[in-house]
VOPAGU-2260 file (C-alpha; in pm, 1 decimal, decimal comma):
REM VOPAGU-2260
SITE   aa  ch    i         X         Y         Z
SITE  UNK   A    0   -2259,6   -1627,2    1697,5
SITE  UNK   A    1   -2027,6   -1474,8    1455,7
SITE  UNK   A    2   -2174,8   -1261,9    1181,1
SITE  UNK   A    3   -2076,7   -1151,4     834,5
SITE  UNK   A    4   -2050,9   -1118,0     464,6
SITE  UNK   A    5   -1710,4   -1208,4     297,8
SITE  UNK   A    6   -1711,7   -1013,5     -53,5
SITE  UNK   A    7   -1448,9   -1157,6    -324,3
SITE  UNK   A    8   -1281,6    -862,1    -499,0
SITE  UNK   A    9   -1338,7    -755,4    -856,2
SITE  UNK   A   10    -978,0    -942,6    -981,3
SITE  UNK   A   11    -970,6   -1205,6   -1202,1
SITE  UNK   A   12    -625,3   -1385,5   -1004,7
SITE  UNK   A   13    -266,5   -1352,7    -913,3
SITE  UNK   A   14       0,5   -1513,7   -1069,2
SITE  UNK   A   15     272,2   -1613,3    -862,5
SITE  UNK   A   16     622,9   -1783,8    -855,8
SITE  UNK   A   17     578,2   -1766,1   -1282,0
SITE  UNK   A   18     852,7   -1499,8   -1469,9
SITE  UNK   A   19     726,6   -1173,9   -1548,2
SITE  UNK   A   20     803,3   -1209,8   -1932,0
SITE  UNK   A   21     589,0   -1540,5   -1953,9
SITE  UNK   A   22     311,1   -1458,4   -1739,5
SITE  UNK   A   23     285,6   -1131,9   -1898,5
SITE  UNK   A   24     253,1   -1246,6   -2242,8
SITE  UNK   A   25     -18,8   -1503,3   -2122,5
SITE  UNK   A   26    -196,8   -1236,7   -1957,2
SITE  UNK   A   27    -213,2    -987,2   -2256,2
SITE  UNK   A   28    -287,0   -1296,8   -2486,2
SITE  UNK   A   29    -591,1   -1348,9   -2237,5
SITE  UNK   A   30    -710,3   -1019,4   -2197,9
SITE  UNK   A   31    -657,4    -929,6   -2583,0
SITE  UNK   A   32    -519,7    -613,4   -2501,0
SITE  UNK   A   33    -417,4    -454,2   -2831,2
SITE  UNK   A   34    -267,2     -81,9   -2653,9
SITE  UNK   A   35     -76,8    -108,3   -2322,5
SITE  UNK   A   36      68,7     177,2   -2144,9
SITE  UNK   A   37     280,1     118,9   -1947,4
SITE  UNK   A   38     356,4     312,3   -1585,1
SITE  UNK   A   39     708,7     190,9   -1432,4
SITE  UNK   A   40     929,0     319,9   -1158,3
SITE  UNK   A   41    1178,5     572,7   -1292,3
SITE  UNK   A   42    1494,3     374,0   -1144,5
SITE  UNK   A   43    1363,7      53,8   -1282,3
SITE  UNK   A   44    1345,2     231,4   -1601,3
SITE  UNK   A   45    1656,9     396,5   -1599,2
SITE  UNK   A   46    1870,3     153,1   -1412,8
SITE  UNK   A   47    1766,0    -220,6   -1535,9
SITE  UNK   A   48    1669,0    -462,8   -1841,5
SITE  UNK   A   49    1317,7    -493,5   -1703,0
SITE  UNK   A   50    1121,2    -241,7   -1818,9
SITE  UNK   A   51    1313,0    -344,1   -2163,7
SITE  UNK   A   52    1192,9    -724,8   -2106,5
SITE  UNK   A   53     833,3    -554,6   -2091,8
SITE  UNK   A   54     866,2    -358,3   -2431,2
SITE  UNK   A   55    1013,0    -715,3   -2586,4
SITE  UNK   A   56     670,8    -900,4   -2464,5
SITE  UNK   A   57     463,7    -641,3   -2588,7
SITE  UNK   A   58     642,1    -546,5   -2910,5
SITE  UNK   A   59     371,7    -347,4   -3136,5
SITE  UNK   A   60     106,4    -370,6   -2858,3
SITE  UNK   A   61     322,6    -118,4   -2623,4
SITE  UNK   A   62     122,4     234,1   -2682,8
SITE  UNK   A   63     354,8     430,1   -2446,8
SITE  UNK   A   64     617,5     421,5   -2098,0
SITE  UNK   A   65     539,2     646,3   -1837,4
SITE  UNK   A   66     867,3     663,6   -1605,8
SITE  UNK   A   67     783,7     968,6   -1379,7
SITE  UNK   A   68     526,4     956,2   -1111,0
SITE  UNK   A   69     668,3    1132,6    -813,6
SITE  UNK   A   70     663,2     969,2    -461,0
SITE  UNK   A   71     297,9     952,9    -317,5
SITE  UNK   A   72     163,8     986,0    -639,6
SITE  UNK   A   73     119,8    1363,0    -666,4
SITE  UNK   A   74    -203,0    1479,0    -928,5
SITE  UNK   A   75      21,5    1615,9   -1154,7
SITE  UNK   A   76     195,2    1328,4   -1250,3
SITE  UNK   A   77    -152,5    1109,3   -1235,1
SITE  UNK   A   78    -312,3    1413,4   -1512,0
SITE  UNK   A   79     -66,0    1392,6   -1701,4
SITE  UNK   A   80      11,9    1044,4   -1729,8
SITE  UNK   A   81    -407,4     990,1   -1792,7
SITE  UNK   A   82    -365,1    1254,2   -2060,6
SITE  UNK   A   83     -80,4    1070,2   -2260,0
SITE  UNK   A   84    -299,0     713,7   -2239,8
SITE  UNK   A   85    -592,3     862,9   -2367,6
SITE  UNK   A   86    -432,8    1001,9   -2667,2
SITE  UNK   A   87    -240,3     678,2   -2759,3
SITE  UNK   A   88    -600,9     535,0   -2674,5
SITE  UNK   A   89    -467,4     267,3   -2426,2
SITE  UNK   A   90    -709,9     -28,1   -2360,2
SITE  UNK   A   91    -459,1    -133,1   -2047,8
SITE  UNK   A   92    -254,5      17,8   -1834,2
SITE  UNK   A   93      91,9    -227,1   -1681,2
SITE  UNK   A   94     230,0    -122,6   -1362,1
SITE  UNK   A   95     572,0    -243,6   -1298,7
SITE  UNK   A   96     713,5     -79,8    -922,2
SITE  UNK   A   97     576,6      14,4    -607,0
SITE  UNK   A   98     291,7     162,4    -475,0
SITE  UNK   A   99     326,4     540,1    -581,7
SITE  UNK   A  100     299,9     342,2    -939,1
SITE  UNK   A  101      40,1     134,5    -848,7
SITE  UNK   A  102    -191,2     422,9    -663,9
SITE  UNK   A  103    -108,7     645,5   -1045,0
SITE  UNK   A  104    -267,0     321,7   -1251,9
SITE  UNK   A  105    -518,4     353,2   -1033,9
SITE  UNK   A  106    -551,4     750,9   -1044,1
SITE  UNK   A  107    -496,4     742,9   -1461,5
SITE  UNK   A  108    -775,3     472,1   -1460,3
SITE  UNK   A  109   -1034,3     710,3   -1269,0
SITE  UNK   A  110    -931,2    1006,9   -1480,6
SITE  UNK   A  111    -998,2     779,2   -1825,9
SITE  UNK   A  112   -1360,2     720,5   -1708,0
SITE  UNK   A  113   -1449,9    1051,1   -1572,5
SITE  UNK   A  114   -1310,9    1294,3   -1845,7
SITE  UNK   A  115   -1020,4    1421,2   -1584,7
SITE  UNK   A  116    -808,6    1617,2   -1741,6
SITE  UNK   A  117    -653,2    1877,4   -1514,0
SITE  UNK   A  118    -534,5    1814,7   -1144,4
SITE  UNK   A  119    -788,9    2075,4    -991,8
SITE  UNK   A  120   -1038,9    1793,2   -1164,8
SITE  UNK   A  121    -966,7    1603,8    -948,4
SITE  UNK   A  122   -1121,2    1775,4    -620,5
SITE  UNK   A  123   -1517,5    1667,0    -766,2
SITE  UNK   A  124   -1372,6    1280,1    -665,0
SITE  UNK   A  125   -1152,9    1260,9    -362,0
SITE  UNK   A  126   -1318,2    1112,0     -29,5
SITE  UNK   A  127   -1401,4    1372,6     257,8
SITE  UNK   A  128   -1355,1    1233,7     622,2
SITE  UNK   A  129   -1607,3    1451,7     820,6
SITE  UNK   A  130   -1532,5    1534,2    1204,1
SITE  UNK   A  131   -1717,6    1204,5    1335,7
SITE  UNK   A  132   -1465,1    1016,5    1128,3
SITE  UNK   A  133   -1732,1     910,0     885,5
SITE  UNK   A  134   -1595,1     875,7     532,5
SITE  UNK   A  135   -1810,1    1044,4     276,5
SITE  UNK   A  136   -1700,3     955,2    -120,6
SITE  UNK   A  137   -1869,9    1113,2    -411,0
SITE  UNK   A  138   -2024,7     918,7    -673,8
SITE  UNK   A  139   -1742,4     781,0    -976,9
SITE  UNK   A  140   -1783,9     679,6   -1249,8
SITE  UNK   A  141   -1574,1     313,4   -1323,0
SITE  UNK   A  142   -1237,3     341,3   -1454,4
SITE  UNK   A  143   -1256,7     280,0   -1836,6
SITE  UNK   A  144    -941,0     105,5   -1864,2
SITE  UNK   A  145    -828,7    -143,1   -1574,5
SITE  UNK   A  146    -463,2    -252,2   -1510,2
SITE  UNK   A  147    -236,1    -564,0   -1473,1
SITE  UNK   A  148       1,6    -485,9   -1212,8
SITE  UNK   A  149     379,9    -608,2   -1095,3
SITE  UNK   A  150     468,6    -515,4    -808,6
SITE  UNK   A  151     844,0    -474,4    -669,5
SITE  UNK   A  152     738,9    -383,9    -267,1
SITE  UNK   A  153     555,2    -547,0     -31,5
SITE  UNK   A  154     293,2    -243,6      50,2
SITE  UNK   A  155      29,3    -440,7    -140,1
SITE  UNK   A  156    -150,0    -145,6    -275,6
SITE  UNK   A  157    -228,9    -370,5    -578,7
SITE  UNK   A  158    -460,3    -588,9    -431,1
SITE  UNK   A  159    -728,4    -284,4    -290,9
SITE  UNK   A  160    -933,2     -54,4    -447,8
SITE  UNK   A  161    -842,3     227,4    -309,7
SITE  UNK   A  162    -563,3     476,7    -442,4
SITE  UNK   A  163    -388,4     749,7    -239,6
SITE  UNK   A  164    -300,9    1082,8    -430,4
SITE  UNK   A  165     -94,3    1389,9    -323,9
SITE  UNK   A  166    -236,0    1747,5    -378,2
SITE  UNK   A  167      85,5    1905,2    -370,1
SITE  UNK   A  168     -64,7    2274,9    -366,6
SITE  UNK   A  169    -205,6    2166,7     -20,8
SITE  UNK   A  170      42,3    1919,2      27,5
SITE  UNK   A  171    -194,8    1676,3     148,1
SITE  UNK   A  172    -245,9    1305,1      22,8
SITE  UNK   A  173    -594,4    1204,6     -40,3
SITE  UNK   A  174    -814,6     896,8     -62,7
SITE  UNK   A  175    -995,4     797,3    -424,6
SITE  UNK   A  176   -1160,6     460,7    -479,9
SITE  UNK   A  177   -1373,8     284,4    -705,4
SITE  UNK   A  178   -1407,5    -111,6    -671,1
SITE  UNK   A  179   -1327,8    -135,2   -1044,9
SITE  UNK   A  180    -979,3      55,3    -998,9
SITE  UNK   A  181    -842,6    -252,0    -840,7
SITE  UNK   A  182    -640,5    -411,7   -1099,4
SITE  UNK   A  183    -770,5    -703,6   -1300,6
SITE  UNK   A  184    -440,1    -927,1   -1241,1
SITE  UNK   A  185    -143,3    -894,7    -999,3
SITE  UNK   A  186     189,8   -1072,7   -1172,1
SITE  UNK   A  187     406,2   -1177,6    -809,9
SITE  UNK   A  188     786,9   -1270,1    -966,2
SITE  UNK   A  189     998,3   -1235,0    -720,8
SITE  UNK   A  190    1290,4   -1180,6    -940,2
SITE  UNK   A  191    1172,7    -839,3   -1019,6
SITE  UNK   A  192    1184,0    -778,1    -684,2
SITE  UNK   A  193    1581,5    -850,7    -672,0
SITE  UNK   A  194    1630,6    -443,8    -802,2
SITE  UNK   A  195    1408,5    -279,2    -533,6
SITE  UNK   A  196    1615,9    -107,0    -277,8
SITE  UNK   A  197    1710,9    -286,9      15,4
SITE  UNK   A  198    1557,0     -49,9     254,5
SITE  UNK   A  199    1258,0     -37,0      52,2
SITE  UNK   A  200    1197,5    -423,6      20,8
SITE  UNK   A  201    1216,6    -427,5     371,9
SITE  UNK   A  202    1034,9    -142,2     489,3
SITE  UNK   A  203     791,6    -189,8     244,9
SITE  UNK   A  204     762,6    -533,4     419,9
SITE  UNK   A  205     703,2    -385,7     723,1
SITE  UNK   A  206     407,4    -182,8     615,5
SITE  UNK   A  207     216,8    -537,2     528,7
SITE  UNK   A  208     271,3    -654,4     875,3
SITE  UNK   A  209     113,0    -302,2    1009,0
SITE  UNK   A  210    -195,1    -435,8     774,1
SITE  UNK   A  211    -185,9    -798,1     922,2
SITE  UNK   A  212    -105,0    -655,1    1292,3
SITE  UNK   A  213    -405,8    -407,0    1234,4
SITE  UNK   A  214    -662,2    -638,3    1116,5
SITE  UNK   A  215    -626,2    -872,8    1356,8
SITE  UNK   A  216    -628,9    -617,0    1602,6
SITE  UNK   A  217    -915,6    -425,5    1488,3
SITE  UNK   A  218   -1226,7    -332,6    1575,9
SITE  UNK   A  219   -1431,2    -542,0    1351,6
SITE  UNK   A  220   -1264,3    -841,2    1243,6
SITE  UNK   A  221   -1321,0   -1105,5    1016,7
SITE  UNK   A  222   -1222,8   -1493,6    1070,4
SITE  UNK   A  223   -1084,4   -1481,6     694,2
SITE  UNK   A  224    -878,6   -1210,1     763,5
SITE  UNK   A  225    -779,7   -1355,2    1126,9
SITE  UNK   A  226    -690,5   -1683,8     924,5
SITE  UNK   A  227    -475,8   -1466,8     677,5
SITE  UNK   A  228    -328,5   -1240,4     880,9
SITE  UNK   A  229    -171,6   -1431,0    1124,1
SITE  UNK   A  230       9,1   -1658,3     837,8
SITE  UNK   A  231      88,4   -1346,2     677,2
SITE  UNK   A  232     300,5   -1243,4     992,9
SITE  UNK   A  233     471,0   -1606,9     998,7
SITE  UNK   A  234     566,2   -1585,7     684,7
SITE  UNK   A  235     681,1   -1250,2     675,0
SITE  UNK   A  236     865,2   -1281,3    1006,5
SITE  UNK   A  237    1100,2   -1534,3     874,9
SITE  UNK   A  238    1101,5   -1367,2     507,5
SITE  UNK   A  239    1181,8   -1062,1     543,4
SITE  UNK   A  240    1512,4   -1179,1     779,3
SITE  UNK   A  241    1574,7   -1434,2     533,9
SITE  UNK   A  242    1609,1   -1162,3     232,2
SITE  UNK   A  243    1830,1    -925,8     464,8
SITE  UNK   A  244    2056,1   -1230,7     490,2
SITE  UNK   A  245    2034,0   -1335,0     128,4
SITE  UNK   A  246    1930,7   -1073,8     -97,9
SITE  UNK   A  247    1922,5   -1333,6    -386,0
SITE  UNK   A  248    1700,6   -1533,7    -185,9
SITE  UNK   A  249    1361,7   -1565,8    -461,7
SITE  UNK   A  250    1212,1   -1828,2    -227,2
SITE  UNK   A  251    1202,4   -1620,4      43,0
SITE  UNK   A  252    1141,7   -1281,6    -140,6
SITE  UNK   A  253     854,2   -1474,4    -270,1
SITE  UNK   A  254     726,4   -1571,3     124,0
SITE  UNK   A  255     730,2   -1215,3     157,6
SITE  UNK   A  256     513,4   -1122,8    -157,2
SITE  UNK   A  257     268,7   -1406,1     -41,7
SITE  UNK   A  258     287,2   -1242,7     272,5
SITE  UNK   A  259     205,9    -914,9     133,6
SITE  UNK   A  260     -83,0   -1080,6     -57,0
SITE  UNK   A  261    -252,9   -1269,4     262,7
SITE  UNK   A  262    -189,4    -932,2     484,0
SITE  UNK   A  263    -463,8    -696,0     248,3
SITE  UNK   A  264    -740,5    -972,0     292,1
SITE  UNK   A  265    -880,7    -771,8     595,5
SITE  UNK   A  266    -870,0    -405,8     379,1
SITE  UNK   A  267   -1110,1    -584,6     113,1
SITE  UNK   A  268   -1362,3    -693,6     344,7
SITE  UNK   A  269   -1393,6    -365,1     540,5
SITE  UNK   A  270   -1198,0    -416,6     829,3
SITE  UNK   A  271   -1135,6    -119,1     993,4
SITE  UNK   A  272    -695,0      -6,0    1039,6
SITE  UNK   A  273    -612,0     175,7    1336,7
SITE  UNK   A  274    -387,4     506,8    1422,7
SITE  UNK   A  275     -56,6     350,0    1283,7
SITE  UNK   A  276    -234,9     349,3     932,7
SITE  UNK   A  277    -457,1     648,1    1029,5
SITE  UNK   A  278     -98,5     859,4    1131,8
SITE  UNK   A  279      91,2     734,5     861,5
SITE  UNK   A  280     -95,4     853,7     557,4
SITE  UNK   A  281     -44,2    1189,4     716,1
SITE  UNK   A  282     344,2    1124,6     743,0
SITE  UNK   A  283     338,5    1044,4     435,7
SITE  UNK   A  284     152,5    1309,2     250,2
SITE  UNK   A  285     287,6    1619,4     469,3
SITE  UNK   A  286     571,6    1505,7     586,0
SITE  UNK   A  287     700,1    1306,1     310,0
SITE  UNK   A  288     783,6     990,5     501,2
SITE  UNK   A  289     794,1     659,3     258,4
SITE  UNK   A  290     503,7     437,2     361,9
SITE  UNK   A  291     719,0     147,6     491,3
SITE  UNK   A  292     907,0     367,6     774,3
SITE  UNK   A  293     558,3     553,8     897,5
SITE  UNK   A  294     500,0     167,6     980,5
SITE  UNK   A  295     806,8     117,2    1111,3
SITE  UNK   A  296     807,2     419,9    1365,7
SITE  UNK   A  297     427,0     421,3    1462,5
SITE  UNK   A  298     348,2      85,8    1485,0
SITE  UNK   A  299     473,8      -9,9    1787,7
SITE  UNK   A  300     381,5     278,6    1976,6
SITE  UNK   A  301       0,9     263,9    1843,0
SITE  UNK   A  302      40,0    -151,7    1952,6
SITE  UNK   A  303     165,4     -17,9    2275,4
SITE  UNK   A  304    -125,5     226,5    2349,7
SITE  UNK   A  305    -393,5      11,7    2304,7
SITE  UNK   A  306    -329,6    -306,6    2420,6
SITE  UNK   A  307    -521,5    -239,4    2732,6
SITE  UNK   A  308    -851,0    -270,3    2475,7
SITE  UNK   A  309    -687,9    -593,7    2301,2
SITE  UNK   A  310    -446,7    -741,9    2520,7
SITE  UNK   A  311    -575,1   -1145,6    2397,2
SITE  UNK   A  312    -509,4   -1039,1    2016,7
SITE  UNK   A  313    -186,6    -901,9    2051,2
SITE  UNK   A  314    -118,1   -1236,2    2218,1
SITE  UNK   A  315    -221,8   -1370,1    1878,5
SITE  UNK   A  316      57,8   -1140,4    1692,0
SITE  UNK   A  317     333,7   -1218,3    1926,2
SITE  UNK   A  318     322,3   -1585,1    1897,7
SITE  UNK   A  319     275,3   -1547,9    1476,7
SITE  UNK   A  320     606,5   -1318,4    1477,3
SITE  UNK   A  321     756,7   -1606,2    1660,8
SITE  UNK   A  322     802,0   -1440,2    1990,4
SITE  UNK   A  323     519,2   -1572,1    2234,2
SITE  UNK   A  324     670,4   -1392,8    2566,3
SITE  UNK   A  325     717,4   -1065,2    2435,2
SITE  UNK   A  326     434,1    -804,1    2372,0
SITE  UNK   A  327     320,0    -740,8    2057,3
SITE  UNK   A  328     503,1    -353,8    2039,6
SITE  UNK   A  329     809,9    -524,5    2172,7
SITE  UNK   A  330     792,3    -799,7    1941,2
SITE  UNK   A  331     718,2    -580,5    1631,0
SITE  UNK   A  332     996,7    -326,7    1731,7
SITE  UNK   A  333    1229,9    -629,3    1789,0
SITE  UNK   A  334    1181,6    -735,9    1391,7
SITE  UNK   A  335    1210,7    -392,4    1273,1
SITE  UNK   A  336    1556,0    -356,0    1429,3
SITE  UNK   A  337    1644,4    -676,4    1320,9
SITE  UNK   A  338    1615,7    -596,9     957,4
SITE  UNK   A  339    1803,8    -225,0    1061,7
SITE  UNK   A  340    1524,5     -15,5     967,0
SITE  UNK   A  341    1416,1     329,9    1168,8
SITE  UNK   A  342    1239,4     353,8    1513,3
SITE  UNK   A  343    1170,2     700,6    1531,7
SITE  UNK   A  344    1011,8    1032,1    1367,5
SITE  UNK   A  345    1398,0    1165,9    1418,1
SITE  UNK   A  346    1524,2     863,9    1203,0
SITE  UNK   A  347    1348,5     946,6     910,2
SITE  UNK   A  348    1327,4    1324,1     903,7
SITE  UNK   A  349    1048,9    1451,4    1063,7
SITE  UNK   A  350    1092,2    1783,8    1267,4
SITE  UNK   A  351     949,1    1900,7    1593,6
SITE  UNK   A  352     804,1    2201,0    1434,1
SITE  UNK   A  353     594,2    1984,3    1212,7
SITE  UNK   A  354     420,4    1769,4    1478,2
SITE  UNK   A  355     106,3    2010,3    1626,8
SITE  UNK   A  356      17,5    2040,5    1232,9
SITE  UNK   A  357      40,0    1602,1    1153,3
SITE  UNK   A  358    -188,6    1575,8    1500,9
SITE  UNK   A  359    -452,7    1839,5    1375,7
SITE  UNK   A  360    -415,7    1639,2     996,0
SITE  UNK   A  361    -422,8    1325,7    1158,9
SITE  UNK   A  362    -774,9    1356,0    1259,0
SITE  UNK   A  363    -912,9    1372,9     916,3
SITE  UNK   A  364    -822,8    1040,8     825,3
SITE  UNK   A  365   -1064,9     789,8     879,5
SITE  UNK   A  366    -839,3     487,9    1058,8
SITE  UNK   A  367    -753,2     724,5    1348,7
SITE  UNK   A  368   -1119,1     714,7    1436,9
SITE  UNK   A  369   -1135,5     360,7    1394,1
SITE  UNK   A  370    -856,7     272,8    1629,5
SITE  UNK   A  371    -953,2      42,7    1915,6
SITE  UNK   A  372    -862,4     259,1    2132,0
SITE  UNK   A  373   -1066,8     559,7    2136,9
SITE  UNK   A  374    -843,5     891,1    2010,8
SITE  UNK   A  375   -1041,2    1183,1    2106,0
SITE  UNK   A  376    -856,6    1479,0    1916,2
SITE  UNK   A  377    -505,6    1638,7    1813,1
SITE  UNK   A  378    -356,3    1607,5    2153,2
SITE  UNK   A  379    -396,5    1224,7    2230,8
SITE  UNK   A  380    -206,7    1215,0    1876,5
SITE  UNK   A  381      37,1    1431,3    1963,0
SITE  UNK   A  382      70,6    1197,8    2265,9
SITE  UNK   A  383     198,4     914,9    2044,7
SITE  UNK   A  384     382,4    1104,5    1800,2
SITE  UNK   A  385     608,1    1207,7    2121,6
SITE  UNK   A  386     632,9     844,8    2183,0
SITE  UNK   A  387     728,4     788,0    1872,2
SITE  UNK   A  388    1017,9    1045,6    1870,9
C-alpha cells in the first residue's frame, strides 16, 4: 500500500495567462504592500519597457530597482542588494527574470531576517552535505520580507524554497532554504517571456524536464508528482518545439510555463533528484555552466546509466515526450537537438583540466547520493562526465 504525506507549500497562488501590469497591481492592492524593491534582470532593465511597466504600476510604492545580480547569484550581489532594501525599508521584494534573480529575492529575504550584512555572514546559514550525503542545515530565522515573483525562464526556481548562492572566493555555489523564502505569489505572463533569450527560454525549458524526468524517476516518488510530472513532459515536449517555431507563440510559451509549474511539484514534497541535478549545480557553480545546458548535457547520460535500476519508469518518460519506442536518454537527447541546444561538456565550455576537480565537488551535493543508481565516489562521476564529453 502506498504511503505518504503531501505538504501544500507556504504560497498563497499563481496567476497565470493574466498581464503582468494588471495582475501586479491586484497583487500589491492585496498584499498592501506600501515599499517594493524591486530585483530585475539587468538586460530586461536595460534593453525593454518592462521593468518601466513595473515602475508605472507601482508609482510612489516603488522603494528601489536592483538591476545587477551576477549569474548564479554570487553573495556579493545578494549583501548588497539586502543592504539597499533594508535602508529604503522594503516590505516586498518583486522579482522580474530568471532564476539567478529569483535565488537573490530569496538570498536578500534571508539576509532581512537574520541581520546579514556582509557576504562572509553568510557562512553561519548555508547547508553542509556531510560524506554520507546527509544534508545538514543550520537553524534560520524566516525571511522578514517575502516576494512576488515573475519569472521569464522555465527553471522554476520560484515555486521552491530553496535558493542557490555562489561564494565566489571559493567559487562554489551553495544551498540556503527556509520554507518562508518561497515567494508568496508567482505572476506566469507569458508575454514577458517574449524578451528572454532564445537559448535561454529553451534551455531553461530543458532544465524543468530534468525536474519532471527526475521525479518520476526517483527514488522516492510521489503519485502527485507522478501525476504532474508526466503532463509536465507532454506539455513541454510540444511547447518548447512550438516556441522554437514561433517565437511569438504566448499560447505555447504559456504550455511551457505551466509546464515549468507542474515539473517542481516533486521538489516540494521531498522527492529526491538524481546525478543530472546533483552534477549540475557543480557545473554551474565551478564551472560556470547556465543551469539549462548542465541539463541539457547530463541528462541523458545520467538517464542512460541508470536505467538498469528503473527501466519501467523511463518507459513512463518516453511515451510522455511522445516517443514510446525510444529510451528515455534517446528520447530526451532527441528533443534537446531538436530545439538546437548543446550535447556535450565541449559545447558549452567546460575543459578537460577541470573534470577530476567537478567529480571530487560533485560528491558534496546531496542529489548525487540520492541517484537511483548507487554513485560510490569521484570516479563513477568522472565516468559520466566522460560520457558526457
Amino acid at each position: 500500500m502506498v504511503q505518504g504525506i503531501h505538504r501544500y507549500p507556504p504560497m498563497d497562488r499563481v496567476i497565470y495567462g493574466i498581464p503582468l501590469a494588471q495582475a501586479l497591481a491586484d497583487e500589491v492592492a492585496r498584499l498592501d504592500a506600501r515599499a517594493v524593491y524591486v530585483m530585475a534582470s539587468g538586460t530586461l532593465n536595460r534593453e525593454t519597457d518592462v521593468i518601466d511597466t513595473v515602475r508605472q504600476v507601482l508609482g510612489n510604492r516603488l522603494a528601489g530597482v536592483c538591476a545587477k545580480v551576477g549569474a548564479h547569484t554570487p553573495r556579493i550581489d545578494v549583501v548588497a542588494a539586502a543592504n539597499e532594501a533594508r535602508a529604503a525599508k522594503a516590505d516586498l521584494i518583486l522579482t522580474v527574470g530568471g532564476g539567478s534573480v529569483t535565488d537573490a529575492a530569496k538570498m536578500v529575504g534571508l539576509c532581512l531576517g537574520n541581520d546579514v550584512t556582509r557576504p562572509e555572514d553568510l557562512d553561519r546559514f548555508r547547508a553542509i552535505v556531510t560524506p554520507d550525503g546527509k544534508t545538514e542545515r543550520p537553524p534560520v530565522n524566516a525571511p522578514s520580507v517575502r516576494s512576488i515573483d515573475v519569472p521569464t525562464t522555465l527553471s522554476a526556481g520560484e515555486f521552491t524554497p530553496f535558493a542557490g548562492c555562489t561564494d565566489t572566493a571559493r567559487n562554489v555555489k551553495e544551498s540556503f532554504g527556509h520554507a518562508l523564502m518561497m515567494p508568496q505569489a508567482v505572476i506566469l505572463d507569458p508575454a514577458v517571456t517574449i524578451h528572454t533569450p532564445e537559448w535561454l527560454f529553451l534551455s531553461t525549458g530543458i532544465r524543468a524536464v530534468d525536474h519532471a524526468v527526475e521525479d518520476i524517476c526517483s527514488i522516492n516518488p510521489t503519485p502527485f508528482s507522478d501525476g504532474m510530472s508526466l503532463q509536465a513532459l507532454r506539455l513541454l515536449s510540444a511547447g518548447l518545439p512550438a516556441v522554437k517555431a514561433n517565437p511569438g507563440d504566448l499560447d505555447a510559451r504559456l504550455n511551457c510555463q505551466l509546464g515549468a509549474w507542474m515539473s517542481i511539484m516533486g521538489s516540494q514534497n521531498g522527492v529526491a533528484k538524481g546525478a543530472s541535478h546533483g552534477i549540475g549545480h557543480v557545473l554551474g557553480g565551478t564551472a560556470h555552466v547556465p543551469h539549462g545546458y548542465t541539463s541539457c548535457v547530463m541528462l541523458p547520460v545520467v538517464l542512460r546509466f541508470n536505467e538498469p535500476v528503473n527501466a519501467e519508469r523511463q518507459r513512463w518518460v518516453s511515451e510522455a515526450l511522445g516517443r514510446p519506442n525510444d529510451s528515455a536518454g534517446d528520447a530526451v537527447a532527441a528533443l534537446i537537438a531538436s530545439l538546437g541546444l548543446p550535447g556535450t561538456l565541449r559545447d558549452v565550455g567546460v575543459k578537460p583540466e577541470q573534470l577530476d576537480g567537478i567529480a571530487v565537488e560533485s560528491m558534496h551535493d546531496r542529489w548525487v547520493h540520492s541517484n537511483p543508481r548507487k554513485i560510490d565516489g569521484p570516479p563513477a562521476v568522472r565516468a559520466l562526465l566522460d560520457a558526457a564529453w
